[in-house]
C-alpha positions, 0 to 999 in steps of 0.5 A: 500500500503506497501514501494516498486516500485508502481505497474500498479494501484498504478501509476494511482492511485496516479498520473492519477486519482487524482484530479488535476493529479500529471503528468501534461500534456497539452493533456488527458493522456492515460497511459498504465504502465508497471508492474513497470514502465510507459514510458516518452513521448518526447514533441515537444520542443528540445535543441542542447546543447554543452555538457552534463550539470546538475542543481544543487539544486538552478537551475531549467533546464531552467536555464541551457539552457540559461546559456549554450547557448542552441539552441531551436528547434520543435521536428517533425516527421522528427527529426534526433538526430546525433551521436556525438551531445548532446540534451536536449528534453523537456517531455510530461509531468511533474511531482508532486510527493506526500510526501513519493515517489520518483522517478528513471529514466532509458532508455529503453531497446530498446535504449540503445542496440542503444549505446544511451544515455538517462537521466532524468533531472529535476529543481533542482536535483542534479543527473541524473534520481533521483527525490526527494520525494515531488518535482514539476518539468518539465521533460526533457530527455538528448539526446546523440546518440554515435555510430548511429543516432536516429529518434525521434518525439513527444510522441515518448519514449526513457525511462521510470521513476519508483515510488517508496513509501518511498525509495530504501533501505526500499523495497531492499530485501537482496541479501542472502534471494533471496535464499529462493525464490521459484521458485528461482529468479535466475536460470542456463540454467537447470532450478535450483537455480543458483550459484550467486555471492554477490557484495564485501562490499554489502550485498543487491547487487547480480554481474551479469558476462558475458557469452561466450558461444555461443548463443544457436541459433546464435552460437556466443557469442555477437554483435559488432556495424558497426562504419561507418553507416550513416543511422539514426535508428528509435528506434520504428519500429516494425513487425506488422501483415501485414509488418515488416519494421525493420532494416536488423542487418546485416547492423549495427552489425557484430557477436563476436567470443571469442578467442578458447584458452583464451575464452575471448574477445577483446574490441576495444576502441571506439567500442560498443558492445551487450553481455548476462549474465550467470544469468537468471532471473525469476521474480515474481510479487512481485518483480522488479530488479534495474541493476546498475554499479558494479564497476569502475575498470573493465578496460578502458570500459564503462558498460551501460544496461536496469536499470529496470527489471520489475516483470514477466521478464523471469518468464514463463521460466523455464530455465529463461532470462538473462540481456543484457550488453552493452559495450563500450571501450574507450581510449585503447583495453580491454580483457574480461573473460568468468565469468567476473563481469560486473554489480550489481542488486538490487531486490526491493518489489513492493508495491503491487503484478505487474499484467502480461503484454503481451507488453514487447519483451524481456521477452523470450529473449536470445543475442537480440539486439533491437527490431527495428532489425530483427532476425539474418540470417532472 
């Protein structure tokens, strides 16, 4: 096994089927891990929190809900996390990690499109969604749902966490050697090596820009969330074979037209929005990419996004699949350009080469939102 993100087999390998498991759980584990990344089930312990809040290296989280008054509650099937407010929910599970892998933390796809926010928070780390190599910790995840509420349950998951042997910067793969890729990694609408940008004062970091033009099938550009829904939103619906329960978006979303003169758009402060990217990605078994904040002077808005890509996103496509930006304005409105640089990815080595998994909704996606939504005008 070489220094990269830990593949389906590296994880059981090095965390299921070990003796005794380095994830701890009170129930037999039957993971089924993405080719990069395995999802984090939630407990059945949750706590209403007054604010956001992290442990410093001396306190374990535990800590941190006694000295800020935290309020124990059951998680149930019947769980409601309302809009506005902040949680802290215990895990499935927990986690030893072995000398030589850390670990990273993101939200899934699914619940970020949401305008929810999801952290790791674990004993003794200083940083959101970072564990440090060696660490033996219990597992809780940051609830806070901004512009819908959320339904949640126990062994429902909100995020996923990625292994990674040695650490980020030994696996990242220059930003430059991408070009060598073949197939490329990046590629425009026809198909053809795109014409990426580098992140100023970054060598390894490649910018992702926003996209206005129209969506091949909507024919606009990107989704606005209604501000006055009441209706709590269950992340996890999804068509089966013989129903299709998932939410009418109509309901919680409102198309975006860029201005015809300027091509640009207006974000309103406290609004929250779903955009694409111009770069489209065909990732290869041997790679995984990392999606993080470009920079912090882009304006009064906040910039979120899936943090993982795993290996095979958008790789049976010859045209490839972009990434999808959410957007969130703040104190005051804020004009976007066409092409304008929103957010940075890293292209890690895998450990060893991702095998193809057929669970992931989003590998042919174009401007989607979460996948609990029906297709737009269904």
């Amino acid at each position: 096994m070489s220094a990269g993100v830990l593949n389906q087999q590296d994880i059981l390998s090095e965390f299921v089927n070990t003796n005794p498991p380095r994830i701890k759980s009170a129930t037999k584990l039957a993971l089924e891990p993405d080719p990069s990344a395995v999802d984090l089930p939630l407990g059945d312990k949750y706590y209403e929190m007054p604010a956001s809040c992290r442990p410093r290296t001396t306190h374990r989280v535990s800590d941190l809900i006694r000295d800020h008054g935290g309020i124990a509650r059951d998680l149930t099937k019947d769980t409601i996390f309302e809009r506005g407010k902040v949680y802290l929910v215990k895990l499935g599970w927990g986690l030893e990690l072995p000398t030589g892998v850390c670990a990273r933390s993101t939200a899934k796809s699914s619940i970020g499109r949401l305008d929810t926010l999801v952290r790791l928070v674990a004993d003794h780390q200083p940083e959101f969604d970072r564990i440090k190599e060696g660490e033996n910790t219990d597992l809780y995840a940051e609830v806070v749902p901004i512009t819908f509420s959320i339904k949640a349950r126990p062994g429902m998951s909100l995020s996923q966490i990625r292994f990674i042997k040695g650490n980020e910067d030994l696996c990242t793969v220059p930003a430059e050697a991408l070009r060598f890729e073949n197939p490329p990694v990046l590629v425009g609408t026809d198909g053809k090596l795109a014409g990426f940008k580098l992140a100023e004062g970054d060598s390894n970091a490649v910018v992702l820009s926003l996209d206005l033009s129209p969506d091949p099938v909507l024919d606009f550009v990107g989704f606005v969330a209604k501000n006055d829904v009441a209706e709590p939103i269950d992340p996890s619906i999804r068509k089966t074979a013989d129903d299709d329960q998932r939410y009418d978006p109509k309901a919680f979303w409102d198309p975006v037209e860029p201005k015809k003169d300027t091509n640009t758009v207006q974000i309103e402060r406290d609004k929250f929005y779903i955009f694409r990217s111009k770069e489209r990605f065909r990732i290869p078994p041997h790679l995984a990419v990392d999606c993080q904040a470009y920079s912090e002077s882009l304006g009064d808005i906040r910039i979120h996004y899936a943090g993982f890509a795993h290996p095979f996103f958008g790789y049976e496509r010859e045209n490839g699949t972009p990434l999808i930006f959410e957007v969130r304005g703040h104190s005051m409105d804020t004009i976007l350009q066409d092409d304008d640089g929103l957010a940075k990815v890293y292209f890690r080595r895998m450990s060893r080469l991702a095998e193809p998994d057929d669970k992931q909704v989003y590998n042919e996606q174009e401007l989607q939102l979460s996948a609990c939504f029906k297709p737009w005008g269904a």
